[in-house]
C-alpha positions in Angstrom: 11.1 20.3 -21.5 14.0 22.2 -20.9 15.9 22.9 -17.7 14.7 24.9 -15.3 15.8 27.4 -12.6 13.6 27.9 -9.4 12.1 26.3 -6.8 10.9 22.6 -6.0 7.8 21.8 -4.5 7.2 17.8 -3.2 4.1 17.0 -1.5 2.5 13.7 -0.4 -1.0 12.9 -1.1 -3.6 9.6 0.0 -3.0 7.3 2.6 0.6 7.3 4.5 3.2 5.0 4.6 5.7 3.3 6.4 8.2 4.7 4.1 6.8 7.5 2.1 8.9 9.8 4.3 12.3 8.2 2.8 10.7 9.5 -0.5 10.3 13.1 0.5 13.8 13.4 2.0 15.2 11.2 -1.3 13.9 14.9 -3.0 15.2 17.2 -1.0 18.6 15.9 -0.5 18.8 14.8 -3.9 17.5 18.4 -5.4 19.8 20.4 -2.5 22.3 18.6 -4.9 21.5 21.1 -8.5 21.8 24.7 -8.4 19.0 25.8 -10.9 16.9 24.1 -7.9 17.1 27.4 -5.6 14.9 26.3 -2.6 13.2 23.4 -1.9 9.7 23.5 -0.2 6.8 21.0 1.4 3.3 21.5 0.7 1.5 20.9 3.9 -1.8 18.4 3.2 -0.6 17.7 -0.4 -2.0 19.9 -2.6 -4.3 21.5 -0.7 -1.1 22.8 1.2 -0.5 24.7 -2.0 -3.8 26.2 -2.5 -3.7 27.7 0.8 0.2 28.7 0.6 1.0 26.5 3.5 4.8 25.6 2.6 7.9 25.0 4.5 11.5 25.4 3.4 12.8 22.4 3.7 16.0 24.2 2.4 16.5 25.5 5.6 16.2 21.9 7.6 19.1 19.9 8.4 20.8 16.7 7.5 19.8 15.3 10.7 16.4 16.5 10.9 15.7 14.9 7.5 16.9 11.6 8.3 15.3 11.5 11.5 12.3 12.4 9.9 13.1 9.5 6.8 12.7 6.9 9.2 9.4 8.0 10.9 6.5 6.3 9.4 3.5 8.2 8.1 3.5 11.7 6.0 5.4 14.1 7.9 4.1 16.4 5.5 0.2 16.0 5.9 -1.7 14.3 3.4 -5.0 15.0 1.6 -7.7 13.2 -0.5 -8.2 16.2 -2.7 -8.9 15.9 -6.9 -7.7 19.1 -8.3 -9.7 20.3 -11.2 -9.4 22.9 -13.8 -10.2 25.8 -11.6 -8.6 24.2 -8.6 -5.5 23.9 -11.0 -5.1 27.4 -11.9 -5.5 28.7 -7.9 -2.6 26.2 -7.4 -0.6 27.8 -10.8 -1.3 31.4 -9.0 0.1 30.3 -6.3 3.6 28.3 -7.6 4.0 31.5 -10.0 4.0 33.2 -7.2 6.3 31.9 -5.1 8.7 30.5 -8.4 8.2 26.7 -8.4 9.1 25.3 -11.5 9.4 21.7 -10.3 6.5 19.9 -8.7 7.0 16.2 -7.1 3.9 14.4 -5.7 4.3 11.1 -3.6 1.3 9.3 -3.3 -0.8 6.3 -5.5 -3.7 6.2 -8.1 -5.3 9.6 -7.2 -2.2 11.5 -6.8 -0.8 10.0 -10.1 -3.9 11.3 -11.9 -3.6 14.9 -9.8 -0.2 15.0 -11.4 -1.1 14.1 -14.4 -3.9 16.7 -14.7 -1.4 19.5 -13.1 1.0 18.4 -15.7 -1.6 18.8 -18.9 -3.1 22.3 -17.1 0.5 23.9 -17.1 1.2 23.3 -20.6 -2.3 24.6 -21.2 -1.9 28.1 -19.8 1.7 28.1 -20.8 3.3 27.9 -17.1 6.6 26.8 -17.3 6.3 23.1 -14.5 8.1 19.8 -14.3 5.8 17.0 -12.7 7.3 13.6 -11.0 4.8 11.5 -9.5 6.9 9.5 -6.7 4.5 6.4 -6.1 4.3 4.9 -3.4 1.1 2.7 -1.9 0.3 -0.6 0.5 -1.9 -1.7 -2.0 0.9 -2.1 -4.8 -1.8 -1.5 -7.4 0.1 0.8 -10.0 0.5 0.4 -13.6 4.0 0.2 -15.3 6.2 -0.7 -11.9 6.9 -4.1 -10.5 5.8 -2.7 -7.4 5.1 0.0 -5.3 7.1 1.7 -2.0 5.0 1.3 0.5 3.7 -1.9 0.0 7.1 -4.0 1.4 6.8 -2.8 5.2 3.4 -3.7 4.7 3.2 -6.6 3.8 5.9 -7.4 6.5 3.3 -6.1 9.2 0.9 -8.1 7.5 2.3 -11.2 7.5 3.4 -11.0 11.0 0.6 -10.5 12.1 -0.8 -13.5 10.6 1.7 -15.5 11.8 1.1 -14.1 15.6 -2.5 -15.1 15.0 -1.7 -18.3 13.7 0.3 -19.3 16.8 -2.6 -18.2 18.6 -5.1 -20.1 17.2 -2.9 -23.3 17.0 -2.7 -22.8 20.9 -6.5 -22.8 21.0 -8.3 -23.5 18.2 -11.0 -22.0 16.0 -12.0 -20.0 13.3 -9.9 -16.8 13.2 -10.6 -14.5 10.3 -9.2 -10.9 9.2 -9.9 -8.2 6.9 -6.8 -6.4 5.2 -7.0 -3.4 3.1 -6.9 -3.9 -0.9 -10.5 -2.5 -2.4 -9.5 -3.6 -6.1 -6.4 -5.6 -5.9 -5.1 -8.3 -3.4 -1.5 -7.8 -3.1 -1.3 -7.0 0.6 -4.2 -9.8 1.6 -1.7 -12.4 -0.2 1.0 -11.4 2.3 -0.6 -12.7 4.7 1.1 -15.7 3.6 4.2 -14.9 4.0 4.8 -16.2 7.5 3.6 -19.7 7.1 6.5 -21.8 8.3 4.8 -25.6 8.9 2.7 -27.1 6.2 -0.1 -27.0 8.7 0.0 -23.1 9.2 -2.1 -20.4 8.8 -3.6 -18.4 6.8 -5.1 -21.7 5.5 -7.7 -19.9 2.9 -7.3 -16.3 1.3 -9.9 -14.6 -0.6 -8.9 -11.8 -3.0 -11.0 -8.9 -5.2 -9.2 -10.6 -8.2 -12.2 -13.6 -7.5 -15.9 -13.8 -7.6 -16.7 -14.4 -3.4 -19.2 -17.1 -3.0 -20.5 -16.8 0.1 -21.4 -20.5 0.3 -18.4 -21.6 -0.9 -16.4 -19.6 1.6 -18.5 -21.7 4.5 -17.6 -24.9 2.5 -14.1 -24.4 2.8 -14.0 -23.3 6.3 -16.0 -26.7 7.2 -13.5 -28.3 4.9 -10.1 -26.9 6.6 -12.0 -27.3 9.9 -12.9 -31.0 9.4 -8.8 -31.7 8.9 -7.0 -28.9 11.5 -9.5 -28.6 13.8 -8.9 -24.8 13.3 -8.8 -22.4 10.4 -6.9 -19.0 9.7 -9.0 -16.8 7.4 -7.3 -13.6 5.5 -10.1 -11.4 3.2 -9.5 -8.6 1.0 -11.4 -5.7 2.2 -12.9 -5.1 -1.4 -14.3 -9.2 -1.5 -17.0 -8.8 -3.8 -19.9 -11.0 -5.6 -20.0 -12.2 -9.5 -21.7 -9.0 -10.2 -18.9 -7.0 -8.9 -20.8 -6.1 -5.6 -18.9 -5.5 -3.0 -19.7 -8.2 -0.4 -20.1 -5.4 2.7 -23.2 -3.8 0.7 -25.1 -7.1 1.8 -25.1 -5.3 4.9 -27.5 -2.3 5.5 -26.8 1.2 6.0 -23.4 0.6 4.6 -21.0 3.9 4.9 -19.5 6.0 2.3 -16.4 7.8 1.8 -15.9 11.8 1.0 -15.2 10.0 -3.0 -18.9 8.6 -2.9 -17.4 5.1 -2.4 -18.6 2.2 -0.1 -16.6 2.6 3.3 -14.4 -0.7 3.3 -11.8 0.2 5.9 -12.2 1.9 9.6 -15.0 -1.2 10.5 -15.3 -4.3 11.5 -18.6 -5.1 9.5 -17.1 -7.4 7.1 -15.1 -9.6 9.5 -18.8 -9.4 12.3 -20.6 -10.4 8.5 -18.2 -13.4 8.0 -18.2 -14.9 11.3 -21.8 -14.5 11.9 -22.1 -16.4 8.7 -19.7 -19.1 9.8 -21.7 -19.5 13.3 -25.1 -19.6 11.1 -23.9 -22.8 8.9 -22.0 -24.7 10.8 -21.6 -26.2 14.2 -18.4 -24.5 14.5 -19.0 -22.2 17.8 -15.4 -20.6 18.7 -15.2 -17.9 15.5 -13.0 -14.8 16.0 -12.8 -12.0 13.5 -10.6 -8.7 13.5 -10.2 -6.0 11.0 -6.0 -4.6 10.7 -7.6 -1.6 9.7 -5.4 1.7 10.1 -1.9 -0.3 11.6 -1.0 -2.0 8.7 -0.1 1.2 7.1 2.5 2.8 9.3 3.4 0.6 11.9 6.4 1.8 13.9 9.5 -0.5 14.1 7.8 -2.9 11.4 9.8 -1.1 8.4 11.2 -3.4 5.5 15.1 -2.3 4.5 14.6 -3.2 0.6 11.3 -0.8 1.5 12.9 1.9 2.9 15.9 2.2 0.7 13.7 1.7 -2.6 11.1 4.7 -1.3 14.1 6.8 -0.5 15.9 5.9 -4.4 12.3 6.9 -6.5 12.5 10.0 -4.8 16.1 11.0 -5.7 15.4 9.2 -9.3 12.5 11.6 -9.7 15.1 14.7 -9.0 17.2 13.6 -11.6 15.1 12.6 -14.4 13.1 16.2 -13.5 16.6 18.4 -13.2 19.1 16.8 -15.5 16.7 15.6 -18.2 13.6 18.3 -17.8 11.3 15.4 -17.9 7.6 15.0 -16.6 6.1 11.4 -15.2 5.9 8.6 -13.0 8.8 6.9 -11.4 8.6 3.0 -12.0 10.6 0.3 -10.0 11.5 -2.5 -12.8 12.7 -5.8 -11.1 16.1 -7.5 -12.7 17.1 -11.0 -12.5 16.2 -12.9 -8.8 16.5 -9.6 -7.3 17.6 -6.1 -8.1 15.8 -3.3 -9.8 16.2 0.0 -11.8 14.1 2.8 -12.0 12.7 4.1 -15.2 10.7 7.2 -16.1 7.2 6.2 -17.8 4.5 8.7 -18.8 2.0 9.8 -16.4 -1.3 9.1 -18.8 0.3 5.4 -18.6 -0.4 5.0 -14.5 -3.5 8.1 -13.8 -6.5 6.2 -12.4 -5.6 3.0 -13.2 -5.4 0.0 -11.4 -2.8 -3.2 -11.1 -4.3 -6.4 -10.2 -2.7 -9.6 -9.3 -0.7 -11.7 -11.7 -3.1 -14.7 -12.8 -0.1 -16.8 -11.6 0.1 -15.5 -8.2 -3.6 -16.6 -7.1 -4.7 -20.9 -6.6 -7.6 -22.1 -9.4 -9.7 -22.6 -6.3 -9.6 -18.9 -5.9 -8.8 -19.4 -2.0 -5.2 -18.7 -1.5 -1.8 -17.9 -3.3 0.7 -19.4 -4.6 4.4 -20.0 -4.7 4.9 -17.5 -7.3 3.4 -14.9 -5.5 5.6 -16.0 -2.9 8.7 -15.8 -4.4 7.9 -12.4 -5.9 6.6 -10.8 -2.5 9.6 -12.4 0.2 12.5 -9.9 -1.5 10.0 -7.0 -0.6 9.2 -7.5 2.8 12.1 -9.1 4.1 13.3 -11.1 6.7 10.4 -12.1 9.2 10.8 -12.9 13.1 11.9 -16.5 13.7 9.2 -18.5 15.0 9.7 -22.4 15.8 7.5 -25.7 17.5 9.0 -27.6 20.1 10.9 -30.4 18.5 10.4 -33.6 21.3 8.9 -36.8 21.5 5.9 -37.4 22.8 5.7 -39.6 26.4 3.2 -42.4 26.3 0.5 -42.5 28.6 0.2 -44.5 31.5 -3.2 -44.1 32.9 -5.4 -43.2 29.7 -4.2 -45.8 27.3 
């Protein structure tokens, strides 16, 4: 395509981020930067923001403004869960001809990679002149075609410290502690959880992922098991945990909820972790079982921000600028990882990432199919970071006098 003059549009679509913000501000500054980008605007709520003409300038905002805002978790735009169609397509098209926006950037995951894949194909179809950049970013680090995804390193850092809060816990008293981290179809951010295990003894001591078959009666089996040789056990469970047949686990449970996309409600309830325990308590004499869902906090936790995160989100979005301004190109910003640890950023097609789905590496998950391993580890550390020291006293023991 060739180069363009007019206006940008970026908006940010499915769930927020730590970081996604860094990606927004990566595309204005950056596009601020060309001339034949004229103004640069922010669709409020994604693209439902530009079917109702709800834009602001962010020409007009200032350096200051923008970083403050870069460093404030969550969309600052808005964020939507709309699935533009054809006719939903050509309202937006009305609407960008309108106002002159010849260069469209959409931050978001799966969905929004397949939103701007479908705006991409409908502007060549009625002949408007539009550059697409998907900008990806998600905590479930489930795209195609990158090494992984913005978004996913400050979350996995709040994962794993909060394992490793709960782990200290339940070493101080004991018990069967288990919790339910988002992932419906891949187990990326689940397998963080392991992250801050420091002592061979620590927890999470088991963790179940979509990429395996969950056996209910296997998972009681190797609670008894950990139990029987800690005295305690630290439990982390995909969300999307489902059955040989694919089933998600949850839909044992009746009246199950549903999402606005038809799917079975996974996150916003604690009926997976209450399913678990209660299952735990059923089958074995173990009484003191806890169970807590991260739910909502995992995604933009405030003051839990990985730097290699931050500065990565901030990077696809000026990388997206340039490969849309200097080289009039449409697709998907990927992160591609060099040597122990750096990366570059490539432009791949958008048809290559639209509605499909990443799943853990073969290598990264145990043959039991109940925790990770070292690989995983060693490709997950560089993304979250450093974690919060943590430590055991380090004294003898005194021997007893009376109770010998």
């Amino acid at each position: 395509m060739a180069k363009l003059t007019g206006k940008a549009l970026v908006a940010q679509g499915g769930g927020p981020t730590a970081v996604i913000n860094q990606s927004v501000v990566g595309v204005v500054l950056e596009a601020r930067r060309f001339p034949i980008i004229t103004h640069v605007y922010g669709a409020r709520h994604g693209v439902r923001g530009v079917l109702e003409e709800s834009f602001l300038d962010l020409s007009e905002a200032t350096a200051q403004n923008l970083e403050d805002v870069a460093v404030t978790p969550a969309s600052g735009l808005g964020s939507t869960r709309d699935k533009p169609d054809i006719e939903y397509c050509q309202k937006m098209f009305k609407v960008m001809q309108a106002h002159d926006i010849r260069y469209f950037f959409y931050c978001g995951g799966n969905d929004s990679s397949d939103t701007c894949r479908i705006v991409n194909e409908q502007a060549k179809t009625t002949g408007y002149d539009l550059c697409c950049i998907h900008v990806p970013k998600t905590i479930d680090n489930d795209l195609v075609g990158t090494d992984h995804c913005p978004g996913f390193g400050s979350a996995a850092k709040f994962v794993a410290q909060a394992f490793a809060g709960a782990n200290l816990d339940n070493r101080a008293l004991p018990g069967v502690y288990i919790a339910v981290v988002m992932g419906r179809h891949a187990g990326f951010l689940t397998a963080a959880a392991a992250l801050g295990r420091k002592f061979e003894d620590d927890g999470p001591h088991l963790i179940y992922l979509p990429e395996r078959a969950f056996d209910p009666d296997k998972f009681v089996a190797d609670v008894q098991k950990v139990y029987d040789q800690l005295g305690r056990c630290v439990i982390a469970v995909s969300e999307g945990v489902s059955d040989k047949s694919g089933a998600p686990i949850i839909t044992t449970l009746k009246g199950v909820e549903k999402d606005s996309h038809g799917n079975v409600q996974l996150s916003g309830t604690g009926a997976l972790g209450d399913l678990l325990a209660d299952r735990i308590k059923a089958k074995t004499k173990i009484k003191r079982v806890r169970a807590d869902t991260l739910g909502y906090l995992q995604r933009s936790f405030l003051g839990c921000i990985s730097t290699s995160d931050a500065e990565e989100a901030r990077a696809v979005g000026q990388r997206a600028v340039q490969f849309a301004a200097i080289h009039g190109q449409a697709g998907s910003v990927a992160i591609k990882r060099v040597a122990n640890y750096a990366v570059n950023y490539e432009l791949i097609p958008l048809e290559s990432v639209a509605a499909k789905t990443r799943h853990m590496d073969e290598s990264f998950i145990n043959p039991e199919g109940n925790n990770v391993t070292q690989a995983f580890l060693d490709y997950c550390h560089p993304l979250a970071g450093e974690l919060p020291v943590q430590d055991r006293f380090q004294a003898p023991r005194v021997a007893k006098i009376l109770s010998k």
